[in-house]
mmJSON file of the N, C-alpha and C atoms, coordinates in Angstrom:
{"data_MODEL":{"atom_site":{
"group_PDB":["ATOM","ATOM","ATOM","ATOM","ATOM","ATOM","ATOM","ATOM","ATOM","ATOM","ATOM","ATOM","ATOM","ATOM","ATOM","ATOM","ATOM","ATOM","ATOM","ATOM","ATOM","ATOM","ATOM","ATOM","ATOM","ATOM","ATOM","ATOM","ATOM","ATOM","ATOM","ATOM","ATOM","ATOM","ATOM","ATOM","ATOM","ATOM","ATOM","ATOM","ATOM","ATOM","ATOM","ATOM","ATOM","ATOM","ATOM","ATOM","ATOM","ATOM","ATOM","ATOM","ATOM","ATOM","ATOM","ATOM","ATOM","ATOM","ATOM","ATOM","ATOM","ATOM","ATOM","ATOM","ATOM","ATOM","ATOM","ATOM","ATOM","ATOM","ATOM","ATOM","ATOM","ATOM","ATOM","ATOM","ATOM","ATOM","ATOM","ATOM","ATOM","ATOM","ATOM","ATOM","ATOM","ATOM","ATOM","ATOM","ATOM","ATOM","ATOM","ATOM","ATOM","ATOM","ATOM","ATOM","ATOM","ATOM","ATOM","ATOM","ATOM","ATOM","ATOM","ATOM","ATOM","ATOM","ATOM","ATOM","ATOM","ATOM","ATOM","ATOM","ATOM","ATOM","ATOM","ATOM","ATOM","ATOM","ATOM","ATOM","ATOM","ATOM","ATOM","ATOM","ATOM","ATOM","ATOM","ATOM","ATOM","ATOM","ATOM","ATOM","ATOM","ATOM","ATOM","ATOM","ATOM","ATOM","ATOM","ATOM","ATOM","ATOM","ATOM","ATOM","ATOM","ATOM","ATOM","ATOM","ATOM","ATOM","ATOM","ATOM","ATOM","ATOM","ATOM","ATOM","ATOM","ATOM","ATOM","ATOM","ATOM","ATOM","ATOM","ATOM","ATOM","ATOM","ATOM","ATOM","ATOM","ATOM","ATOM","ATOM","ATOM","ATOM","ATOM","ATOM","ATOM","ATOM","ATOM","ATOM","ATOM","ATOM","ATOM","ATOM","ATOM","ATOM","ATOM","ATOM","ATOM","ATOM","ATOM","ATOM","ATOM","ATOM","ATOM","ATOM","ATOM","ATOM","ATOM","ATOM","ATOM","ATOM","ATOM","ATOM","ATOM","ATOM","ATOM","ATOM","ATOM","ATOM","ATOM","ATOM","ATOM","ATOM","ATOM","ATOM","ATOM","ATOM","ATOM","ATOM","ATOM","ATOM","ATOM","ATOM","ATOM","ATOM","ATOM","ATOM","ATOM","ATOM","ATOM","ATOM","ATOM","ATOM","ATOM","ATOM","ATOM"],
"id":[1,2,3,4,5,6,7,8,9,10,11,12,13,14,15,16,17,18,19,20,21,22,23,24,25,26,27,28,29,30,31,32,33,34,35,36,37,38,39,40,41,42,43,44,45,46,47,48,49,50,51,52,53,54,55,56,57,58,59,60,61,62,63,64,65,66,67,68,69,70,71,72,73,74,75,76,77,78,79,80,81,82,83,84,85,86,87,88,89,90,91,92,93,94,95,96,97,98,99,100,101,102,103,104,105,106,107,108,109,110,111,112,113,114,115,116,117,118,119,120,121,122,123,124,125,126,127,128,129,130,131,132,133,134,135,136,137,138,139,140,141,142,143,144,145,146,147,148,149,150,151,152,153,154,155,156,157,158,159,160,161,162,163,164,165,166,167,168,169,170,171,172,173,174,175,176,177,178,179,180,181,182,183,184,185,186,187,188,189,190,191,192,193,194,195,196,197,198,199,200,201,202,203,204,205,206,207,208,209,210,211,212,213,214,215,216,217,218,219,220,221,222,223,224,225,226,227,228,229,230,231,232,233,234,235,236,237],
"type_symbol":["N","C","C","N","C","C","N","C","C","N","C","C","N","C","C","N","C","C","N","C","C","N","C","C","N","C","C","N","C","C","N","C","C","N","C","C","N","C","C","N","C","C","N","C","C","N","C","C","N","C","C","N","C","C","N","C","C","N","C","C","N","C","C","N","C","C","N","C","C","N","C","C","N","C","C","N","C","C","N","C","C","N","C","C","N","C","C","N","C","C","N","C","C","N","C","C","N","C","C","N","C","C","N","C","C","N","C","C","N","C","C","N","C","C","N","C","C","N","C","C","N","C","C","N","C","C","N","C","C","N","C","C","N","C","C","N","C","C","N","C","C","N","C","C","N","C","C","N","C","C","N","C","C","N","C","C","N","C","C","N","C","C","N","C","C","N","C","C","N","C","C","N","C","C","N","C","C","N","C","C","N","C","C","N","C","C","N","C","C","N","C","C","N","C","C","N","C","C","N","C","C","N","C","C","N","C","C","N","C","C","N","C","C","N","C","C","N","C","C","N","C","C","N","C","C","N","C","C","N","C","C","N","C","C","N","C","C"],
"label_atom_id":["N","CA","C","N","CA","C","N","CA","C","N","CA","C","N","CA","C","N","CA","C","N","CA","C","N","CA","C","N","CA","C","N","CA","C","N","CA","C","N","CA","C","N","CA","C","N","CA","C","N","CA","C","N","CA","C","N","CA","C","N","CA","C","N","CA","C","N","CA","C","N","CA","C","N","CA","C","N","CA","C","N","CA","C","N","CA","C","N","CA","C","N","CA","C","N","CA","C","N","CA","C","N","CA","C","N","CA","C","N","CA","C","N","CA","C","N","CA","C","N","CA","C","N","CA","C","N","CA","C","N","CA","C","N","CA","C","N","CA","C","N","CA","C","N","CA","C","N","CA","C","N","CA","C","N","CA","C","N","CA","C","N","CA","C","N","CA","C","N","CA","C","N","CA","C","N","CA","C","N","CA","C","N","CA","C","N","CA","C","N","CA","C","N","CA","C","N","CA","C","N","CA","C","N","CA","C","N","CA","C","N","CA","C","N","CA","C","N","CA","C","N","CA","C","N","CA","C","N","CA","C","N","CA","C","N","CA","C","N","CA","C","N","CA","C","N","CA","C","N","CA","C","N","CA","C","N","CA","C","N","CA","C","N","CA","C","N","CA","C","N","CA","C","N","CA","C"],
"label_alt_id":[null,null,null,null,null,null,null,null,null,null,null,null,null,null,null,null,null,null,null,null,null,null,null,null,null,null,null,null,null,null,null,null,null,null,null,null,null,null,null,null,null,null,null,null,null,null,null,null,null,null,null,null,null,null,null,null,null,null,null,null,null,null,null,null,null,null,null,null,null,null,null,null,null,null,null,null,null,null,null,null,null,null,null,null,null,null,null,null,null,null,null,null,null,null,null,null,null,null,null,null,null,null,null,null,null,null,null,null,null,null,null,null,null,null,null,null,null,null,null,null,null,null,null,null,null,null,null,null,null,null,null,null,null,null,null,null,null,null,null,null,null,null,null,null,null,null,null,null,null,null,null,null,null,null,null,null,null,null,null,null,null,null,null,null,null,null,null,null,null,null,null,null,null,null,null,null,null,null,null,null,null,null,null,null,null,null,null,null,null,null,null,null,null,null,null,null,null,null,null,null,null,null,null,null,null,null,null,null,null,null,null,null,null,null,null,null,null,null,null,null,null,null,null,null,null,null,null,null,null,null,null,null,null,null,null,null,null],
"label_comp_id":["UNK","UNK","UNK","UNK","UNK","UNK","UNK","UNK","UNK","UNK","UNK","UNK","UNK","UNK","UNK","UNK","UNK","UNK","UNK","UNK","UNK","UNK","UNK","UNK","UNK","UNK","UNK","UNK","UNK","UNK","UNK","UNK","UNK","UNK","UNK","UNK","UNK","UNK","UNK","UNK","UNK","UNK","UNK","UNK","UNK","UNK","UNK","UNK","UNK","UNK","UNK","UNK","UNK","UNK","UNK","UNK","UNK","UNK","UNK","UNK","UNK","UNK","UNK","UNK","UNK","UNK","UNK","UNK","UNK","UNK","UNK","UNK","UNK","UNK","UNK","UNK","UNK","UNK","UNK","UNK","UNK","UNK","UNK","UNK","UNK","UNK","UNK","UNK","UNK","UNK","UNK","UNK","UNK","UNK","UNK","UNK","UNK","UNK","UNK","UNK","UNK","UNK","UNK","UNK","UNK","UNK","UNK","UNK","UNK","UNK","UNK","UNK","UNK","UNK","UNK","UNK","UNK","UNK","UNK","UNK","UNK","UNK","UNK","UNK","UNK","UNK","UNK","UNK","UNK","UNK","UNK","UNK","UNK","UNK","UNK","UNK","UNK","UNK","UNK","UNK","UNK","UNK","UNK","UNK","UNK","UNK","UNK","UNK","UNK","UNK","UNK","UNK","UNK","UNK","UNK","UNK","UNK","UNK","UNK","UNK","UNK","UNK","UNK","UNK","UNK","UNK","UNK","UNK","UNK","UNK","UNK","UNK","UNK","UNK","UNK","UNK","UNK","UNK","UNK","UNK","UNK","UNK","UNK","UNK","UNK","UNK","UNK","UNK","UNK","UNK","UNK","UNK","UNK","UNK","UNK","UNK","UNK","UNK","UNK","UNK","UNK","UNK","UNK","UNK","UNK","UNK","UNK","UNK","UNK","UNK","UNK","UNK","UNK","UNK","UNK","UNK","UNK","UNK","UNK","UNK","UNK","UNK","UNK","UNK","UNK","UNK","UNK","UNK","UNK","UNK","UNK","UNK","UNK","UNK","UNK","UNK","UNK"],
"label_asym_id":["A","A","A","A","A","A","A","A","A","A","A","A","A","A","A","A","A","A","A","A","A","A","A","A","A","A","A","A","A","A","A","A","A","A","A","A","A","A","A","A","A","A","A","A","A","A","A","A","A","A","A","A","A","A","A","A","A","A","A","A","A","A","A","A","A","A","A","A","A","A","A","A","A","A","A","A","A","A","A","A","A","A","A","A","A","A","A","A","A","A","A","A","A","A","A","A","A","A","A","A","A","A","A","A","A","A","A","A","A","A","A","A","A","A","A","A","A","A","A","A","A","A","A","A","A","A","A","A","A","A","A","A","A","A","A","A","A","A","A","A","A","A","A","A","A","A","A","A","A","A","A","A","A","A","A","A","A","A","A","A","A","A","A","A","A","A","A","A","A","A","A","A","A","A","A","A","A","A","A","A","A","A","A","A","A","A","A","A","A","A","A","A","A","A","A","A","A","A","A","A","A","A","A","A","A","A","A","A","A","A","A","A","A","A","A","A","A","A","A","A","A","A","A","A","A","A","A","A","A","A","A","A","A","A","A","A","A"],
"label_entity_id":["1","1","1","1","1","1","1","1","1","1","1","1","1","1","1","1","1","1","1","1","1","1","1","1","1","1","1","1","1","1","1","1","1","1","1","1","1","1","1","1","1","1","1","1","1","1","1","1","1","1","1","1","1","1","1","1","1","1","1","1","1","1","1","1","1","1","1","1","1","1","1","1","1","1","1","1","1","1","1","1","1","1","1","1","1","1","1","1","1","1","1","1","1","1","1","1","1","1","1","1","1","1","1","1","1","1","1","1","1","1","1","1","1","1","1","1","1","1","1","1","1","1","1","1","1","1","1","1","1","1","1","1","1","1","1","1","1","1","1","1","1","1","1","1","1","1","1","1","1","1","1","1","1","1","1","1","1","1","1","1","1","1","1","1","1","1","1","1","1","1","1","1","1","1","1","1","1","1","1","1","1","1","1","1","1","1","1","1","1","1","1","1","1","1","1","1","1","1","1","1","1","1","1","1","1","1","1","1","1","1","1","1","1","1","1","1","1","1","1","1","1","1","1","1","1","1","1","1","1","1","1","1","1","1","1","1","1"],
"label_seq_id":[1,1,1,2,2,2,3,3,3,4,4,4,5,5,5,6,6,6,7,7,7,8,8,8,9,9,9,10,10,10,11,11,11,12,12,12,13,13,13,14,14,14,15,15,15,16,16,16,17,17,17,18,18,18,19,19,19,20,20,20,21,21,21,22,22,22,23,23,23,24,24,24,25,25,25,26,26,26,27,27,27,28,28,28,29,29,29,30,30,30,31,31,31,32,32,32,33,33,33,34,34,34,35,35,35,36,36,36,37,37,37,38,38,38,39,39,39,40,40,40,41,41,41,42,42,42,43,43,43,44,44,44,45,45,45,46,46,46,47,47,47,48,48,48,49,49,49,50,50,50,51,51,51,52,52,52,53,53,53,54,54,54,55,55,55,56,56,56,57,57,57,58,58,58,59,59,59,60,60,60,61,61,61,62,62,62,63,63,63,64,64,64,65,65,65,66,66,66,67,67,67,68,68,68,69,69,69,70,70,70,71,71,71,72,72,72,73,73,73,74,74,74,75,75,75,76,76,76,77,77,77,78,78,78,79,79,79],
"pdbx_PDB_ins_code":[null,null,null,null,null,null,null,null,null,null,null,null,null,null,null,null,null,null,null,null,null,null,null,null,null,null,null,null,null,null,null,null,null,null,null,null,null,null,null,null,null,null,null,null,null,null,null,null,null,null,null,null,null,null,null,null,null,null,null,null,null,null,null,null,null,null,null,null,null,null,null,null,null,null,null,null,null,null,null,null,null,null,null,null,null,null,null,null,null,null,null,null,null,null,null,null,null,null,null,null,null,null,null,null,null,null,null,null,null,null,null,null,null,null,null,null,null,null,null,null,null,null,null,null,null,null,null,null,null,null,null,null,null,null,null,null,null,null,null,null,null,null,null,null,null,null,null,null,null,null,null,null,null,null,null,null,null,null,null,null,null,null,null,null,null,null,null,null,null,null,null,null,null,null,null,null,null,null,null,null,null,null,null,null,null,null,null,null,null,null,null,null,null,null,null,null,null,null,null,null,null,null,null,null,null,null,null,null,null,null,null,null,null,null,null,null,null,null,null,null,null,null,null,null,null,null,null,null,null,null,null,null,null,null,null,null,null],
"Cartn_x":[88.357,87.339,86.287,85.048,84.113,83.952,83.252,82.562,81.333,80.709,79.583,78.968,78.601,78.092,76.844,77.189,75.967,75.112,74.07,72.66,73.181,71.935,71.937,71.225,70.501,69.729,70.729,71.578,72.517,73.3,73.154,73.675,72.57,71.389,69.705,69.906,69.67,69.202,67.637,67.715,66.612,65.336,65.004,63.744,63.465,64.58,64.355,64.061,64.434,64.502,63.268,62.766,61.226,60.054,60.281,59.628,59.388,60.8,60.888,60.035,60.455,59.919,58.005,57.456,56.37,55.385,56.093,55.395,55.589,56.688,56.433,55.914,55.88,54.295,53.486,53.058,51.665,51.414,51.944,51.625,51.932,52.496,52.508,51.131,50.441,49.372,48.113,48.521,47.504,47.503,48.459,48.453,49.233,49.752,50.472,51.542,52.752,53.653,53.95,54.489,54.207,55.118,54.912,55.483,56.8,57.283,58.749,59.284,58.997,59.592,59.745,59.275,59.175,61.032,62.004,63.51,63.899,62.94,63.634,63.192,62.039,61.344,62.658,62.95,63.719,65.365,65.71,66.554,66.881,65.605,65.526,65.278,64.219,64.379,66.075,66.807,68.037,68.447,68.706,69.356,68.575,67.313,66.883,66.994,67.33,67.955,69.473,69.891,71.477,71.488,70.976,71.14,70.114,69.7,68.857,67.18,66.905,65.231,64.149,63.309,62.057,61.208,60.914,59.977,58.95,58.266,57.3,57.601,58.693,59.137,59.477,59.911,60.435,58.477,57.912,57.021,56.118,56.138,55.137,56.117,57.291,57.994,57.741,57.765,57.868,56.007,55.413,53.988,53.607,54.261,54.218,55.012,55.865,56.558,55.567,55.218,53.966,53.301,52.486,51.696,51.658,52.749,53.124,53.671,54.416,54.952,53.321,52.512,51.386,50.579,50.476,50.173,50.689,52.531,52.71,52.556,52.439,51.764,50.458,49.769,48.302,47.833,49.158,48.917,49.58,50.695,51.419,50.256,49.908,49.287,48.116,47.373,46.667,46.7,45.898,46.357,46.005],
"Cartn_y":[74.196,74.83,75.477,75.31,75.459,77.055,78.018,79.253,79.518,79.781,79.981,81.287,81.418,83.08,83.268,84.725,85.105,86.276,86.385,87.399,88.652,89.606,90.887,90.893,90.214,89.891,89.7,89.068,88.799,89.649,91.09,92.526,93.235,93.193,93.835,94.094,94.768,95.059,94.448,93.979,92.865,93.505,94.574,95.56,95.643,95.428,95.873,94.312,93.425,92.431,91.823,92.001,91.901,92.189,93.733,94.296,93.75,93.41,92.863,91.51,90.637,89.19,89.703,90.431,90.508,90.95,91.717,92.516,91.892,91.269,89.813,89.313,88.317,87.275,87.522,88.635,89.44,89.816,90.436,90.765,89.171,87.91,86.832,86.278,86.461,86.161,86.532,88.075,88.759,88.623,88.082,87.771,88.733,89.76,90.859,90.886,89.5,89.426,88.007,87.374,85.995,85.104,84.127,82.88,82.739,83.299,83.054,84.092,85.051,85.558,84.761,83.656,82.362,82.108,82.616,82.407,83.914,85.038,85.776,85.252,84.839,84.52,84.288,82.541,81.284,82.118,83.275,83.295,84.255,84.76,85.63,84.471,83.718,82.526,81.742,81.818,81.496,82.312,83.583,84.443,84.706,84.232,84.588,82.91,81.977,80.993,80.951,81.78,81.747,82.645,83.617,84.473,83.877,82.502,82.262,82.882,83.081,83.769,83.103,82.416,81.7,82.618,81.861,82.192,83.251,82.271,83.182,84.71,84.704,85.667,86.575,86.495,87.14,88.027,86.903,87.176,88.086,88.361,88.874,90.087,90.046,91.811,92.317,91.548,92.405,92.864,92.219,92.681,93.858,94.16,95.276,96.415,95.945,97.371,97.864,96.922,97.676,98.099,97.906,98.504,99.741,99.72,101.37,102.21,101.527,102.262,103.57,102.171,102.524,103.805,103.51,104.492,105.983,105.318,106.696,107.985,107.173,107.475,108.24,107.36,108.201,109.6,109.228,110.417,111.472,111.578,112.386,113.315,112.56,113.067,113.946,113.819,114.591,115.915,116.561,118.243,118.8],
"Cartn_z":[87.695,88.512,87.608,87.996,87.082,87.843,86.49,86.825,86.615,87.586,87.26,86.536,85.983,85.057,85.685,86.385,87.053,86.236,86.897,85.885,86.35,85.627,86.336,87.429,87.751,89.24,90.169,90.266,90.894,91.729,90.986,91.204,92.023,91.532,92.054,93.596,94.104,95.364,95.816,97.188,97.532,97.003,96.988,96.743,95.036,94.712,92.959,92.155,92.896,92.725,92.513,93.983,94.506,93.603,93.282,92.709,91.296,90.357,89.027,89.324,90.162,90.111,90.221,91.169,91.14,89.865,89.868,88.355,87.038,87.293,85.643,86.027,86.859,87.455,87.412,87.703,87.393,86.282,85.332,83.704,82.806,83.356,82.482,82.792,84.236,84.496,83.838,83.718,82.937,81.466,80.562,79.691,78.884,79.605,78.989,78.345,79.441,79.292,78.594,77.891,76.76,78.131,77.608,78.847,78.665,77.682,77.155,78.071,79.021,80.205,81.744,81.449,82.04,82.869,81.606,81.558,82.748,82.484,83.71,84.732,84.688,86.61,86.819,86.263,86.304,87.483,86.4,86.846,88.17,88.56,89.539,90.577,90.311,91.584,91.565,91.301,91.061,91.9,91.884,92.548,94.118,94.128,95.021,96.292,95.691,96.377,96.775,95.85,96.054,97.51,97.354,98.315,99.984,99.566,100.932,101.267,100.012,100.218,99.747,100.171,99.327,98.564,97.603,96.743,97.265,98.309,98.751,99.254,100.373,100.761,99.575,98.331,97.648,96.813,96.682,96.126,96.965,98.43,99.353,99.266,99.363,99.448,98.356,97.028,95.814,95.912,96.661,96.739,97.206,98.665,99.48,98.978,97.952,97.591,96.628,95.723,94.624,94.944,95.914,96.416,96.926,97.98,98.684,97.847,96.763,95.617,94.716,94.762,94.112,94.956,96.152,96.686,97.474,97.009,97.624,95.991,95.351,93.767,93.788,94.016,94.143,95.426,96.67,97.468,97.086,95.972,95.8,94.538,94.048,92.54,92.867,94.391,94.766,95.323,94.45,95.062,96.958],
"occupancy":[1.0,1.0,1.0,1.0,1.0,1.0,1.0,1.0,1.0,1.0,1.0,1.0,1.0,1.0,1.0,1.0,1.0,1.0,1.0,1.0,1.0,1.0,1.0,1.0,1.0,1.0,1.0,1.0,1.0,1.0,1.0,1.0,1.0,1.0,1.0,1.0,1.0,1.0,1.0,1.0,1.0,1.0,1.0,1.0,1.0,1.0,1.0,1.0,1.0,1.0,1.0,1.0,1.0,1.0,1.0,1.0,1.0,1.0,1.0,1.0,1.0,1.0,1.0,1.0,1.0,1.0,1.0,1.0,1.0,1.0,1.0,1.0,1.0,1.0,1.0,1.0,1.0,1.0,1.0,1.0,1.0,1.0,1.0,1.0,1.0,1.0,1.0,1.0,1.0,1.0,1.0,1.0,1.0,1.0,1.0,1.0,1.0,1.0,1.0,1.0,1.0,1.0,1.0,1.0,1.0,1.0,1.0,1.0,1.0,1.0,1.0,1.0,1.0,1.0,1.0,1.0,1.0,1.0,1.0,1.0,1.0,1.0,1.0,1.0,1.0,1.0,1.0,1.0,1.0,1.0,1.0,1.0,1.0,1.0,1.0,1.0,1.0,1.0,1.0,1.0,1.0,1.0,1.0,1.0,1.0,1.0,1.0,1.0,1.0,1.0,1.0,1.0,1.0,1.0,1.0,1.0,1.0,1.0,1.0,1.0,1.0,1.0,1.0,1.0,1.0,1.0,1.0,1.0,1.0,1.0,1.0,1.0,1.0,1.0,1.0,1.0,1.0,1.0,1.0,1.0,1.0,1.0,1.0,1.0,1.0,1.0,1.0,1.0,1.0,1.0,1.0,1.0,1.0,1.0,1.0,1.0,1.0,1.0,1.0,1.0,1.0,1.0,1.0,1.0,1.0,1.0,1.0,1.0,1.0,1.0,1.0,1.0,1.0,1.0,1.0,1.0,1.0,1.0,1.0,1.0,1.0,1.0,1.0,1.0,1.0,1.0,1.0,1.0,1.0,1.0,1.0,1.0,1.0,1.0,1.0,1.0,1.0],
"B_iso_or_equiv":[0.0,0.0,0.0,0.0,0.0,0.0,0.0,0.0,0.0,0.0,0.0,0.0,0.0,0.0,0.0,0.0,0.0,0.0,0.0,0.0,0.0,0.0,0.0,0.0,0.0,0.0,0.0,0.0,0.0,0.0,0.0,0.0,0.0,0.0,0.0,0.0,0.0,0.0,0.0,0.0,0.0,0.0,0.0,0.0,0.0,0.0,0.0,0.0,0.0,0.0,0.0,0.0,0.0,0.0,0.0,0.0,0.0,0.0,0.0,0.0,0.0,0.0,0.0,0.0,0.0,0.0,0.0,0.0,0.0,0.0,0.0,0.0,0.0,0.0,0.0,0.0,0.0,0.0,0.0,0.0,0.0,0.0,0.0,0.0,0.0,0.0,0.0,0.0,0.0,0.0,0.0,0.0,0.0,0.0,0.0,0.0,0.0,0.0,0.0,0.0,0.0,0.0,0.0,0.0,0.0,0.0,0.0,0.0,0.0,0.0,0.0,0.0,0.0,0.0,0.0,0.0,0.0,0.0,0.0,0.0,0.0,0.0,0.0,0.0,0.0,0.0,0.0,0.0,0.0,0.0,0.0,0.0,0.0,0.0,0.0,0.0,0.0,0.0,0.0,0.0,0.0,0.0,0.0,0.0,0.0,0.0,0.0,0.0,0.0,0.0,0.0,0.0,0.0,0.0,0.0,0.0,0.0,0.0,0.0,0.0,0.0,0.0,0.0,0.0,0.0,0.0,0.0,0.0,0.0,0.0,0.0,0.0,0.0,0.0,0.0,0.0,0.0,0.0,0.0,0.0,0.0,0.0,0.0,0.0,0.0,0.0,0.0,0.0,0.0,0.0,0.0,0.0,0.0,0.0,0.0,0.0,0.0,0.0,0.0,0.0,0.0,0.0,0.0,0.0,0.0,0.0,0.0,0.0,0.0,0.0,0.0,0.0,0.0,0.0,0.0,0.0,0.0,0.0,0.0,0.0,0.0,0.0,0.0,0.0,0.0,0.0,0.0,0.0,0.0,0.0,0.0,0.0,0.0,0.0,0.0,0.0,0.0],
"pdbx_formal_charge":[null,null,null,null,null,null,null,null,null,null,null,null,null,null,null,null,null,null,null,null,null,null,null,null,null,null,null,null,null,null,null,null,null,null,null,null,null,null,null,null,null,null,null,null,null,null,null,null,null,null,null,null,null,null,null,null,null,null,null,null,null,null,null,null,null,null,null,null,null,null,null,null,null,null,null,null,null,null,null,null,null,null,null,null,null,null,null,null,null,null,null,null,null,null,null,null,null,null,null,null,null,null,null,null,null,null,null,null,null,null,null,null,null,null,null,null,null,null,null,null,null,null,null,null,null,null,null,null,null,null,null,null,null,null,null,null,null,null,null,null,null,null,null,null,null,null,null,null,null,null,null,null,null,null,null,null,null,null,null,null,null,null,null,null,null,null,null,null,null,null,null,null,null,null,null,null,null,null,null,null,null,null,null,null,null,null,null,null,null,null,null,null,null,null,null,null,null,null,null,null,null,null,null,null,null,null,null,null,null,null,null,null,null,null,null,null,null,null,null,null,null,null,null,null,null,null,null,null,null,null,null,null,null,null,null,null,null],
"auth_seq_id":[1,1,1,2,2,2,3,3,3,4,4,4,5,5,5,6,6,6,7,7,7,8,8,8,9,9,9,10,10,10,11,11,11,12,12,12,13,13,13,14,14,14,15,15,15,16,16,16,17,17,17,18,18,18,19,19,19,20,20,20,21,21,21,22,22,22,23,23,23,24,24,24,25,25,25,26,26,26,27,27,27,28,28,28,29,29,29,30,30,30,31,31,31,32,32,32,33,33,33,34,34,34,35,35,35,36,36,36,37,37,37,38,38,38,39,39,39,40,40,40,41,41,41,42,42,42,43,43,43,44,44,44,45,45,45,46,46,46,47,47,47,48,48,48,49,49,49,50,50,50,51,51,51,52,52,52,53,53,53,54,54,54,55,55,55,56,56,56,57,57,57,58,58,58,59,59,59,60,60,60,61,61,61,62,62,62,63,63,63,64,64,64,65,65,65,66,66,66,67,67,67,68,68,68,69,69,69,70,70,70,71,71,71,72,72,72,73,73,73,74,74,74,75,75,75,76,76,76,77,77,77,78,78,78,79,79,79],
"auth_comp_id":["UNK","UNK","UNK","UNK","UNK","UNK","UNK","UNK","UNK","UNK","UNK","UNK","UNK","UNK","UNK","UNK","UNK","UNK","UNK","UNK","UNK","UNK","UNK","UNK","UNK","UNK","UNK","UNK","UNK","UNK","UNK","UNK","UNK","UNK","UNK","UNK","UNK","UNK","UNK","UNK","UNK","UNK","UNK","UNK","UNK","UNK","UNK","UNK","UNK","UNK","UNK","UNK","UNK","UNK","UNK","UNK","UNK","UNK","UNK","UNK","UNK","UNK","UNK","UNK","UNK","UNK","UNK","UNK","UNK","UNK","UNK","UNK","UNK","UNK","UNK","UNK","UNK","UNK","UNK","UNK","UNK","UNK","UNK","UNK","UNK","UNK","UNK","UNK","UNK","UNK","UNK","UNK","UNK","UNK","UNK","UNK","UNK","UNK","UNK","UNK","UNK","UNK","UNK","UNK","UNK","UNK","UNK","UNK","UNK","UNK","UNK","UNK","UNK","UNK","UNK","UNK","UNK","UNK","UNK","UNK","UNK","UNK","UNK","UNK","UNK","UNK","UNK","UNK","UNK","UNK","UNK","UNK","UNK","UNK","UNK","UNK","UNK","UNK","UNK","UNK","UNK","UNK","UNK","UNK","UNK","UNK","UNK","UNK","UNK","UNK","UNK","UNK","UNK","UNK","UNK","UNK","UNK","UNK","UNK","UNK","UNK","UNK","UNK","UNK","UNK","UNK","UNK","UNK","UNK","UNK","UNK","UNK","UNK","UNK","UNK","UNK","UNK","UNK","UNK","UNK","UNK","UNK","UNK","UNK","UNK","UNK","UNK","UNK","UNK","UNK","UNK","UNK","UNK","UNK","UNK","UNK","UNK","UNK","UNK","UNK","UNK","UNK","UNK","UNK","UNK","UNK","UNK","UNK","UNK","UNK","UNK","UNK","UNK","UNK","UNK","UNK","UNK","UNK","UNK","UNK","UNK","UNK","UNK","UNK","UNK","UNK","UNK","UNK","UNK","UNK","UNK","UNK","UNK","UNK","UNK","UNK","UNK"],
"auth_asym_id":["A","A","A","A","A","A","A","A","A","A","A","A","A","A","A","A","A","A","A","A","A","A","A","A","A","A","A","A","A","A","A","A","A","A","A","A","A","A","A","A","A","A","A","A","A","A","A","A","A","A","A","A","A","A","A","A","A","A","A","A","A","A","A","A","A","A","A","A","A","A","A","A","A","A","A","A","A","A","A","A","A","A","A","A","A","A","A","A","A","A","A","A","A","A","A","A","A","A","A","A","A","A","A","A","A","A","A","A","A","A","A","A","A","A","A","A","A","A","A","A","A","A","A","A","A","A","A","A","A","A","A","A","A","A","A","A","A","A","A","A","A","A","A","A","A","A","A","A","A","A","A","A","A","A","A","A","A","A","A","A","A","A","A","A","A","A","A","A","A","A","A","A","A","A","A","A","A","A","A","A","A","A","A","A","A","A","A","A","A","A","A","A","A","A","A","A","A","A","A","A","A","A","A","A","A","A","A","A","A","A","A","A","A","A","A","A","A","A","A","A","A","A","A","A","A","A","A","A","A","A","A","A","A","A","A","A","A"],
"auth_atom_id":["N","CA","C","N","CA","C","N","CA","C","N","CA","C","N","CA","C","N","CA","C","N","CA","C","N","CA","C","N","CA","C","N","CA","C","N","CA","C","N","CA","C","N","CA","C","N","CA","C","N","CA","C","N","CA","C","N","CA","C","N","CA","C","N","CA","C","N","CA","C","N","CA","C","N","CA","C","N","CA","C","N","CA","C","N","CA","C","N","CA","C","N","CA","C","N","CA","C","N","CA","C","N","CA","C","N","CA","C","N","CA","C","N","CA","C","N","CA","C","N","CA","C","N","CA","C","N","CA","C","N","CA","C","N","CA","C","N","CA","C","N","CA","C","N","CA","C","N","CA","C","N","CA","C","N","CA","C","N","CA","C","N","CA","C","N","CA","C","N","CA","C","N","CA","C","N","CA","C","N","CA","C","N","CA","C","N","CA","C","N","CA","C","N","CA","C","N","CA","C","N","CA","C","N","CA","C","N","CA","C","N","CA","C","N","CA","C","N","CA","C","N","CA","C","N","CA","C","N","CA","C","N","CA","C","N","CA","C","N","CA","C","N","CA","C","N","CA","C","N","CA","C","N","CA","C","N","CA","C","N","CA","C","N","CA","C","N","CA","C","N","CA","C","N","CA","C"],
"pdbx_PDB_model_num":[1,1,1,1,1,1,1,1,1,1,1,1,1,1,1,1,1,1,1,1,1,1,1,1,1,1,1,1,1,1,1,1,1,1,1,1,1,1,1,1,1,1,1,1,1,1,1,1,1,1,1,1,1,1,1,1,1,1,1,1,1,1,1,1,1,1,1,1,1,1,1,1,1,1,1,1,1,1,1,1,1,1,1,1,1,1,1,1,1,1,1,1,1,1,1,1,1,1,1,1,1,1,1,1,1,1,1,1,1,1,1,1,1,1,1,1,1,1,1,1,1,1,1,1,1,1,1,1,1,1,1,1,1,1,1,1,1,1,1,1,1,1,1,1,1,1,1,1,1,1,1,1,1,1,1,1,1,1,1,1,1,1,1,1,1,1,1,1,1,1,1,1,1,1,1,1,1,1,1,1,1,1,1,1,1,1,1,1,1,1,1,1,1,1,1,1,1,1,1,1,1,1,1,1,1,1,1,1,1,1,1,1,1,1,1,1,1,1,1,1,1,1,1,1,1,1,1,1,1,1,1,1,1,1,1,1,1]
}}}
């Protein structure tokens, strides 16, 4: 019987998950992050099929959390 060896994604909660996949896509885009992080996307879309979630879906939550993240950021920072 074969085993499969699972990631630390694998463990992630759907939100942290989200969040990681978005924000590397976005800094490899921007040039921030080198393409050789190419191997985490890889394995977060792995985990995020195992568990039954498309890409997209994964990619639009990890969107909305940055965002509200971002702004419950900027409402807090205001006096």
């Amino acid at each position: 019987m074969e085993v499969k060896k699972s990631s630390l994604y694998d463990e992630l909660p759907l939100e942290l998950l989200a969040g990681f996949y978005y924000e590397i896509n976005k800094n490899i885009e921007n040039g921030i992050l080198s393409g050789a992080m190419q191997h985490e996307i890889r394995l977060m879309e792995q985990t995020a099929l195992k568990r039954g979630i498309s890409l997209e879906y994964l990619h639009g939550k990890g969107t909305c959390i940055i965002e509200a993240e971002k702004l419950l950021r900027e409402t807090t920072l205001q006096p």
